[in-house]
N, C-alpha and C positions, 0 to 999 in steps of 0.2 A: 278706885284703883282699877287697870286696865288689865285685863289678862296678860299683856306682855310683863306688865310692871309688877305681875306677883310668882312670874316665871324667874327663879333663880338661876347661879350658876351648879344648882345640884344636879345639873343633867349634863353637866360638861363631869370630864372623868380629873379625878384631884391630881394636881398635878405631884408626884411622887419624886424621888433620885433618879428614878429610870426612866421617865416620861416624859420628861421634856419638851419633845420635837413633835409628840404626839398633840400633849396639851394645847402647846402654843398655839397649833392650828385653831384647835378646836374653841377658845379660848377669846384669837382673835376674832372667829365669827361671830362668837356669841356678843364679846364687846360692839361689832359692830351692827348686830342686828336690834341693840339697845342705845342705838346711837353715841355710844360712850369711847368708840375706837382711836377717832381722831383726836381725841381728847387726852389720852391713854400714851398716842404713840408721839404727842407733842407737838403735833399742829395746828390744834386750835388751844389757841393760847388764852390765859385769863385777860380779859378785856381792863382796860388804861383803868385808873382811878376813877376819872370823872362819868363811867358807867356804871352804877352802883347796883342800877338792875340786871344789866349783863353780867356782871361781878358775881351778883346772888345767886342768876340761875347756874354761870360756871362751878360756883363752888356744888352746889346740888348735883350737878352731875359728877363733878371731882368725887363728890360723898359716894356716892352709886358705884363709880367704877372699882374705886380704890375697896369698898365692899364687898364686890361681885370678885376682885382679883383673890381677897384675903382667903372668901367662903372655897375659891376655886382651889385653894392650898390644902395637902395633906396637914398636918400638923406638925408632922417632922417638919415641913418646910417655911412654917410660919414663922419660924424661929429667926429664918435670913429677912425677913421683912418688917419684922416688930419697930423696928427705930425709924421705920418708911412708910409706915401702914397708912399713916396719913395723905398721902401724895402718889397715885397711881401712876404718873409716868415716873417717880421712883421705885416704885415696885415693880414695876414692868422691866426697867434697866437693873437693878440688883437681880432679880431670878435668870436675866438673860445673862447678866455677868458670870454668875455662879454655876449653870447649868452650858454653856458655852463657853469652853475654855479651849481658846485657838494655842494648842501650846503642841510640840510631837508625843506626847505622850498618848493624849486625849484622840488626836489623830490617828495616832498607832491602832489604839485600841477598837476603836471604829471600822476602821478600815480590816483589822484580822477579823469584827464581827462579821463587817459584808463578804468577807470571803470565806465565814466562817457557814454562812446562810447555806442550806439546807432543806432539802421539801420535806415538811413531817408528815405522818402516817396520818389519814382524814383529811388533810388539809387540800383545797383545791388550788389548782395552777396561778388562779388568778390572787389568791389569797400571799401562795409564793411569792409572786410579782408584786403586790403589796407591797411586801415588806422589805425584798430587795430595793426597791422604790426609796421606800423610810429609810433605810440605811443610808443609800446614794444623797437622800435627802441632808443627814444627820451629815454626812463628809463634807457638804458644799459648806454646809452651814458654819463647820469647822474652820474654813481655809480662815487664814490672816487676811485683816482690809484694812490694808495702811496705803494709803492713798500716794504717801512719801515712796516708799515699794513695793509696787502691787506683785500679790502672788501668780507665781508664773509658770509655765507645764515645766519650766527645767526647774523652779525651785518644787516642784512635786516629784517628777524625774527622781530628785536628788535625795527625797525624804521618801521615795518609793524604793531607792537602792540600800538606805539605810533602816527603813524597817525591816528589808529582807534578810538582812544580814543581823542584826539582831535577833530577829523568829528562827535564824537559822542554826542562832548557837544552843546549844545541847543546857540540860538542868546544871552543869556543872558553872555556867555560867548567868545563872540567873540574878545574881546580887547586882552583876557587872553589866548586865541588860538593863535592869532597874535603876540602876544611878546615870546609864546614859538618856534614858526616857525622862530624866528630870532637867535636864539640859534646856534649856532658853528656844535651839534650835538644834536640828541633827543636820549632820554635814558630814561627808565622810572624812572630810579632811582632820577634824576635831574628832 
């Protein structure tokens, strides 16, 4: 066994309900510094039938990654992958399903954290910048990709005018903010 091969993923941080954007990265390197990335993200493919030695060593690495993704799991989080645990580029797609939800709600919420962003006390400029970074990160990450209608500065424009206007109405109207953040899409017209 080679040093690389007895390095786990207990040095990547688990990936929790709030860490997401953070893990992924961290996650992806590790996948690919154990050559298991491509493998992971579905492009290298398990080899035809009539390779039975390429087949074996695919699955051996199928075995690894889909291991290294599960160990990389909080335990809360194991829960969304148990019926996939088998097949790492299904676990790769369910955690990214789950934890990326292009919906205006999830966008709402993001986008009030990055304006929500603040220097704390100890903290240095660059550490700041950091994290406003992450955040900027987490929005992109959010946008819709539908290739049928790609997202566009006036469909953001539009969901930029309607989150304000929602943040903008007072406690009295909070049930009535929360039922429209469940909405498909925000539009003012709707």
């Amino acid at each position: 066994m080679t040093s690389d091969d007895s390095k786990s993923s207990t040095s990547i941080t688990k990936l929790t309900s709030s860490n997401y954007s953070t893990w992924k990265g961290e996650m992806k390197a590790s996948l690919r510094t154990r050559g298991l990335w491509l493998l992971v993200n579905g492009t290298e493919k398990r080899p035809a039938d009539s390779d039975a030695e390429g087949q074996a060593k695919w699955d051996i690495k199928a075995d690894k990654a889909a291991g290294e993704l599960y160990l990389a799991c909080s335990v809360e989080q194991r829960v969304h992958i148990e019926a996939v645990q088998d097949d790492p580029v299904k676990i790769w797609s369910t955690l990214s399903s789950i934890h990326i939800q292009e919906c205006p709600a999830t966008r709402f919420n993001t986008w009030d954290d990055f304006f929500s962003s603040r220097h704390q006390s100890g903290d240095s400029l660059s550490t700041l910048i950091a994290r406003i970074e992450e955040s900027m990160s987490k929005i992109q990450e959010l946008r819709p990709k539908s290739s049928e209608k790609p997202y566009t500065l006036a469909d953001l424009d539009n969901e930029l005018v309607c989150m304000t206007m929602i943040k903008s109405l007072g406690d009295e109207y909070s049930n009535f903010a929360s039922s429209l953040l469940l909405l498909k899409s925000l539009d003012k017209e709707e």
